[in-house]
LOMI-818968 format. One record per residue: residue in three letters; chain; x, y, z of N, C-alpha, C, O, CB in turn. Coordinates in steps of 0.2 Angstrom, whole numbers. Glycine has a CB too. Example, Ala and Ser with C-alpha at 12.3 -4.5 7.8 and 13.67 -1.06 7.14 Angstrom:
tifi,mitor,n_c1,n_c2,n_c3,ca_c1,ca_c2,ca_c3,c_c1,c_c2,c_c3,o_c1,o_c2,o_c3,cb_c1,cb_c2,cb_c3
ALA,A,66,-28,39,62,-22,39,66,-16,39,71,-17,42,57,-22,45
SER,A,64,-11,35,68,-5,36,64,0,39,67,6,40,70,-3,29
This chain:
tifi,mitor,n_c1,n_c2,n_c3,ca_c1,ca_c2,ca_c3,c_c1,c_c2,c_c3,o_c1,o_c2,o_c3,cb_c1,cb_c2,cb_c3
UNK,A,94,-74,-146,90,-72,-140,83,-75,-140,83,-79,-135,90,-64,-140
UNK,A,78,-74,-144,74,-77,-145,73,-85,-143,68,-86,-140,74,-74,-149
UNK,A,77,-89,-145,78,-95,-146,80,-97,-138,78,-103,-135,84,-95,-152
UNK,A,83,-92,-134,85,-94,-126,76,-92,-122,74,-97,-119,94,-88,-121
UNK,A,74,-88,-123,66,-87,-121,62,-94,-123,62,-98,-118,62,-80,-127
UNK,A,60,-95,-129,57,-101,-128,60,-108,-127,58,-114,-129,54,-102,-134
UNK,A,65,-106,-125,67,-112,-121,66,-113,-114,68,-118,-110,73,-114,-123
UNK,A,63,-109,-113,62,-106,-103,55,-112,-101,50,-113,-106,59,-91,-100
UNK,A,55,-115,-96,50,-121,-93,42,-118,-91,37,-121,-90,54,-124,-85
UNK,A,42,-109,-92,38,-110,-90,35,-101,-94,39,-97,-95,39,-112,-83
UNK,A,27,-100,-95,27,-94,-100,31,-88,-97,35,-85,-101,19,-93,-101
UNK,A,31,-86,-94,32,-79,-90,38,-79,-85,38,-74,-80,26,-76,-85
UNK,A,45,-86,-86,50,-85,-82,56,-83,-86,58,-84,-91,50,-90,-79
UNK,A,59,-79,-82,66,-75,-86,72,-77,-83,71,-77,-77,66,-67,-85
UNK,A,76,-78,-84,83,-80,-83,84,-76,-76,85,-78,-71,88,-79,-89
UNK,A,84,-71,-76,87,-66,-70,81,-63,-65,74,-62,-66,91,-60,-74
UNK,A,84,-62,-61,78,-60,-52,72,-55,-58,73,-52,-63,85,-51,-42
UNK,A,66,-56,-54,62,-49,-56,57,-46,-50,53,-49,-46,57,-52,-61
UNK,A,58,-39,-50,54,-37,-43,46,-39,-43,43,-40,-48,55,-28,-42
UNK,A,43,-39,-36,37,-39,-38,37,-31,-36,40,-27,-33,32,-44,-36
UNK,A,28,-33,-39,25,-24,-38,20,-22,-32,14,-23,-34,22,-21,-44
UNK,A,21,-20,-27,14,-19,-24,10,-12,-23,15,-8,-22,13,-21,-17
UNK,A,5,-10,-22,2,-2,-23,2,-1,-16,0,-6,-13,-6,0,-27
UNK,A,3,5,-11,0,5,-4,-4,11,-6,-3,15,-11,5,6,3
UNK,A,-10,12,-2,-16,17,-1,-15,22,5,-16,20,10,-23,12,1
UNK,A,-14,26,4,-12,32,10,-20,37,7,-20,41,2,-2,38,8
UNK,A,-25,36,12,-30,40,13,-31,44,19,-30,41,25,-35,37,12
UNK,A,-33,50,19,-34,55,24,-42,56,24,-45,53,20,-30,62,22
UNK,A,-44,61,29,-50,63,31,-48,68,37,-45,67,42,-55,56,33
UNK,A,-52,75,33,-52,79,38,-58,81,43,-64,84,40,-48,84,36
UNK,A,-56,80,50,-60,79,58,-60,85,61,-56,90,58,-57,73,64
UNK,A,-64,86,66,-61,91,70,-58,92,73,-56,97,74,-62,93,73
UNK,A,-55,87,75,-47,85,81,-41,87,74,-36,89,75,-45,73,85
UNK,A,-44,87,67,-36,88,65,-38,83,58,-44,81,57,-27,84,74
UNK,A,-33,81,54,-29,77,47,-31,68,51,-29,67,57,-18,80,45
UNK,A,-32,64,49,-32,58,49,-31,53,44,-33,54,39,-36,56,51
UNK,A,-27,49,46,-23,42,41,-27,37,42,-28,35,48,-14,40,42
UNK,A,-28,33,36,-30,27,39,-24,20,38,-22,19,32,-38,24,37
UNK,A,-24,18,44,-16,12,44,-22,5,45,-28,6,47,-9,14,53
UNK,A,-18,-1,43,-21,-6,45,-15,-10,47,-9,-10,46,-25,-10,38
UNK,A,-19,-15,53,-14,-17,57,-11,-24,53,-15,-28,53,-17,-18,64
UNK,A,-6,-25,51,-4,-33,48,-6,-37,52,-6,-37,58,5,-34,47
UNK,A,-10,-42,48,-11,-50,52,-3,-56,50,-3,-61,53,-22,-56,47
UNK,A,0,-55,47,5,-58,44,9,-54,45,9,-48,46,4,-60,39
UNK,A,15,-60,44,26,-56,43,25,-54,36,21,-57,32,36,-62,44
UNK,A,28,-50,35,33,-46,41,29,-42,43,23,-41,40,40,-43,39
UNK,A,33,-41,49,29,-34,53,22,-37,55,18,-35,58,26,-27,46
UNK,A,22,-42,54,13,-44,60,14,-39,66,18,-36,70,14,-56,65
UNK,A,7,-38,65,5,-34,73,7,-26,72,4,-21,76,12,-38,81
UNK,A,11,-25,66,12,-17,65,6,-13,62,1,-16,62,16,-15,61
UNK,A,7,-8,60,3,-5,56,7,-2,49,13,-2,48,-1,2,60
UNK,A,2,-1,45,4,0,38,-2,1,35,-8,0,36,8,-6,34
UNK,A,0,4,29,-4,8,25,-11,2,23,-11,-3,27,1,11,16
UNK,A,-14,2,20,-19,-3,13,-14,-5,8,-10,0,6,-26,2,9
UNK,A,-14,-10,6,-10,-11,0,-8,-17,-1,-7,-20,4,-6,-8,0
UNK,A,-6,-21,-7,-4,-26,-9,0,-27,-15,2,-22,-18,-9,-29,-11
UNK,A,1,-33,-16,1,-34,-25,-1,-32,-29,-7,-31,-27,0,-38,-28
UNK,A,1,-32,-36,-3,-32,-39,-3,-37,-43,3,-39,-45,-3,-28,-41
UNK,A,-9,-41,-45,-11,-46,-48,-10,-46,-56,-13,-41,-58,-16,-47,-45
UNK,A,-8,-52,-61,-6,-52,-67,-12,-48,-70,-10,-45,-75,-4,-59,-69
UNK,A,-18,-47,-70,-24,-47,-73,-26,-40,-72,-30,-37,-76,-28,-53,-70
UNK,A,-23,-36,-68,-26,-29,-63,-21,-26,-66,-15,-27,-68,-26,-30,-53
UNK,A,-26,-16,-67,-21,-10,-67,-18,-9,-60,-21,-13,-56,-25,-3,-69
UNK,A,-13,-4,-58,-13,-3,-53,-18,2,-50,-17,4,-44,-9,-2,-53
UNK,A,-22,3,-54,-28,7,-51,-33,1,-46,-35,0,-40,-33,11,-59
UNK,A,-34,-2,-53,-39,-9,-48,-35,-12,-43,-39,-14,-38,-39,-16,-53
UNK,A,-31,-12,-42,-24,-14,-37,-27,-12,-31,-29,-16,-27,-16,-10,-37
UNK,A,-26,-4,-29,-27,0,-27,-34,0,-23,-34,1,-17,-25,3,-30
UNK,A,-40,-1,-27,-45,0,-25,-45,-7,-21,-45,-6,-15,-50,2,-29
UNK,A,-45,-12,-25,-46,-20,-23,-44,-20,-14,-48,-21,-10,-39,-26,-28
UNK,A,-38,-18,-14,-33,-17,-10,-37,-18,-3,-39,-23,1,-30,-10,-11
UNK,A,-38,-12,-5,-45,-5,1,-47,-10,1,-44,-14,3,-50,2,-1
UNK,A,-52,-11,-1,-59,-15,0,-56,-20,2,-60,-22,6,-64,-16,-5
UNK,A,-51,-25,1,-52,-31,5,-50,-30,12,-54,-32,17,-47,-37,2
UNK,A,-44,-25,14,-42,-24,20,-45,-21,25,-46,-23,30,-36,-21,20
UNK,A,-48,-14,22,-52,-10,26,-60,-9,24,-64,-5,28,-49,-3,27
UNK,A,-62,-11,20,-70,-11,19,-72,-3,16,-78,0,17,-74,-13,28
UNK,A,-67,-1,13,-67,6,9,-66,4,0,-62,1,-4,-60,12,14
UNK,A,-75,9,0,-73,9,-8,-75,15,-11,-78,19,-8,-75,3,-13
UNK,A,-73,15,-18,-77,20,-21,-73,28,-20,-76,33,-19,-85,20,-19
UNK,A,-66,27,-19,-63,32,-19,-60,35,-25,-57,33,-30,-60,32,-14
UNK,A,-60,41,-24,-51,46,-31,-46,44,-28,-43,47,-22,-50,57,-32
UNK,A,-43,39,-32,-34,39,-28,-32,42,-34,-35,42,-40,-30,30,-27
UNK,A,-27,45,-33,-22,49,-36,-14,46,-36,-12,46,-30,-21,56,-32
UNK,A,-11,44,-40,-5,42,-39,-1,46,-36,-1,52,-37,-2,41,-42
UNK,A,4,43,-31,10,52,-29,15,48,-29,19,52,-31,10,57,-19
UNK,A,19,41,-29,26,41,-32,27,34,-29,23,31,-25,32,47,-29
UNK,A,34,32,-33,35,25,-34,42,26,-27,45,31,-25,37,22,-45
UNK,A,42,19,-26,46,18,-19,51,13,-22,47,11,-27,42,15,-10
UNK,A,57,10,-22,62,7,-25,67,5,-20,68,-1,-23,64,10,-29
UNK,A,69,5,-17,75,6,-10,72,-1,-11,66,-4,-11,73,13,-1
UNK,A,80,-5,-11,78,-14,-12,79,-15,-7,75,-19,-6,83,-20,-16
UNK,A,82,-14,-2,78,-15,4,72,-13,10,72,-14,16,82,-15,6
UNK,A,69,-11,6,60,-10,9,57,-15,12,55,-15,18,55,-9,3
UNK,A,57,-21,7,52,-27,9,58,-34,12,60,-37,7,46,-30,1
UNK,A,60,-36,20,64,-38,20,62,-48,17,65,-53,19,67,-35,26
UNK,A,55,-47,11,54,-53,9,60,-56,2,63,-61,1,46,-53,8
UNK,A,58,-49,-3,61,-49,-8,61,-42,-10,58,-37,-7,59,-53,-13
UNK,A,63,-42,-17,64,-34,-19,57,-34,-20,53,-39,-20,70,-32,-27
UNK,A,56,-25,-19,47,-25,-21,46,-16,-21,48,-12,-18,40,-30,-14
UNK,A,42,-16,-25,40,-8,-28,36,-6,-26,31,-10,-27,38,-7,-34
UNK,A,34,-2,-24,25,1,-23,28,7,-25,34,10,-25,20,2,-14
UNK,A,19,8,-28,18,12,-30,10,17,-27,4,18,-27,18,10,-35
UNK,A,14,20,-25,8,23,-19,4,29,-22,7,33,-25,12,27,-11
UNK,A,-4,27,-20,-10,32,-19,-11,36,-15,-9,34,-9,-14,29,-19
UNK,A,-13,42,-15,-17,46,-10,-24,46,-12,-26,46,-18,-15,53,-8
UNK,A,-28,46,-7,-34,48,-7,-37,53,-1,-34,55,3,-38,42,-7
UNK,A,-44,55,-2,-45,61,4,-53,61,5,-56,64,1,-42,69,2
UNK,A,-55,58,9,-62,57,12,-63,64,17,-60,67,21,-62,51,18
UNK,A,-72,65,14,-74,70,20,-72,68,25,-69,72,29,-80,73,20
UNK,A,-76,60,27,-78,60,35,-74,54,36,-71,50,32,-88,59,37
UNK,A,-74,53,43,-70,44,43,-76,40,43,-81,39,46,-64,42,52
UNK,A,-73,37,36,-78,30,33,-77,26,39,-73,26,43,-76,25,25
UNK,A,-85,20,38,-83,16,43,-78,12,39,-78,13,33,-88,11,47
UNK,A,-75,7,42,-67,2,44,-73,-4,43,-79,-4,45,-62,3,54
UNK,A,-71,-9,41,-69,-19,43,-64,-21,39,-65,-22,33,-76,-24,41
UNK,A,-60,-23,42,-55,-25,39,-57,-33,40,-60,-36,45,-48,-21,42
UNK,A,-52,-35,33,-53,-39,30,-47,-42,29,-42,-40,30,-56,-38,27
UNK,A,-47,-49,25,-40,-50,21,-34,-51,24,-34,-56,28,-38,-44,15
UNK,A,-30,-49,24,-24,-51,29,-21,-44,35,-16,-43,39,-17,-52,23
UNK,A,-27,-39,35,-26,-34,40,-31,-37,46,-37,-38,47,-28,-27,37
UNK,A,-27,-37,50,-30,-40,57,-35,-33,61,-38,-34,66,-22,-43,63
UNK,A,-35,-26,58,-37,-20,60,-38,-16,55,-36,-17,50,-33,-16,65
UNK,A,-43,-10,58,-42,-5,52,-44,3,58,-48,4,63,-50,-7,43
UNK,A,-40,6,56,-42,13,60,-39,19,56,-36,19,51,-38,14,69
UNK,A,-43,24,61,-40,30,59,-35,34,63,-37,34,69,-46,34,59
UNK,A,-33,35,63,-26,39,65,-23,46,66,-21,47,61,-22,38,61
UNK,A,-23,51,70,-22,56,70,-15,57,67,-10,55,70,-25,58,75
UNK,A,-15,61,62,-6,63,59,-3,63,67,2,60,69,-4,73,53
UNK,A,-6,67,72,1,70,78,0,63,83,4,62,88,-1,80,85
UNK,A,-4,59,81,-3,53,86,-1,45,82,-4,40,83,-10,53,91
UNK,A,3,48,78,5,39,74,8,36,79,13,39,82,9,39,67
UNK,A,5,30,78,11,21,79,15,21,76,14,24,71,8,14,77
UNK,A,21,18,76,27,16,72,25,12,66,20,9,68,31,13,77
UNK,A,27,10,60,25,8,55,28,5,51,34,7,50,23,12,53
UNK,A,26,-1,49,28,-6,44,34,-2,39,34,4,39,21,-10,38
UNK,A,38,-7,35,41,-7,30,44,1,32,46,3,38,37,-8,22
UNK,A,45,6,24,45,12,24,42,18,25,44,24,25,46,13,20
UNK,A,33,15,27,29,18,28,28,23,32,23,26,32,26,15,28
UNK,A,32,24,35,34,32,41,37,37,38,36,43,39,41,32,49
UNK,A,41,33,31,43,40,28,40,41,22,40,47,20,51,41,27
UNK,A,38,38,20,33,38,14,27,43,15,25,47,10,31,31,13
UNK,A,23,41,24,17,48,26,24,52,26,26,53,21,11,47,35
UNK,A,26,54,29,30,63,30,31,64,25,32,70,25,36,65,34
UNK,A,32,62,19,35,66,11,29,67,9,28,72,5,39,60,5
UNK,A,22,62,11,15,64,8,13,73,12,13,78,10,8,57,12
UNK,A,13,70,18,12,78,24,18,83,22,16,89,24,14,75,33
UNK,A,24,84,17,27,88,17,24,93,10,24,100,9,32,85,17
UNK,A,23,85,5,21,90,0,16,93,-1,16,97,-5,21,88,-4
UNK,A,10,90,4,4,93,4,3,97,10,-2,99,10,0,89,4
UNK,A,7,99,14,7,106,18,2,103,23,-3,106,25,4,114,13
UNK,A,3,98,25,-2,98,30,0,102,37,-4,102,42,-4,90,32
């Protein structure tokens, strides 16, 4: 077994498919109108032009904490928060690029930070839970499992 490994062309390739991994960022802030999400709008496919969470790859070198934060801050101009993991997404057909994982954060702001999005988010806003846009990937059911478990 060993012997089929170092014979592979390149350090970190494997004979068979490997998922990648990306973290999405689900932050709240509560307003007087109510709970707010912040979504960023995709500049790129899939889904260009939609909204979706913050979030990316994760890169060889990065926790998924760093992931997470990196994330934020390149897309929406938000840092320095408590993310909390709340759960890994798997369903191989999620991303219709290739197989791909996230692993999703919450976080929870007093006030709505300002926004500048950045990086491959063409927007950044805040969102009222009763007035969401339709939403990238899995990301409509991914917030309602957040809003369920947390009793919003």
């Amino acid at each position: 077994m060993l012997d089929q490994v170092d014979q592979l062309p390149e350090k970190y390739c494997y004979p068979y498919p490997r998922p990648a991994v990306t973290v999405d960022a689900v932050i709240f802030c509560h307003v007087v109108e109510g709970v707010k999400v912040l979504l960023i709008r995709r500049r790129n496919p899939p889904f260009a032009g939609s909204w979706a969470f913050p979030g990316g790859f994760v890169d060889e070198d990065e926790t998924l904490e760093q992931a997470v934060s990196r994330e934020t801050f390149e897309e929406a101009g938000v840092e320095k928060l408590n993310f909390r993991q709340f759960k890994a997404y798997s369903d191989p057909q999620r991303d219709p690029r290739h197989r791909t994982i996230t692993i999703v954060f919450v976080a929870f702001s007093e006030n709505e930070l300002q926004l500048k999005s950045g990086d491959d988010a063409a927007e950044a806003e805040w969102f009222n839970l009763n007035k969401l846009p339709e939403m990238a990937f899995d990301h409509g059911v991914i917030l309602k499992e957040i809003i369920n478990e947390l009793k919003f």
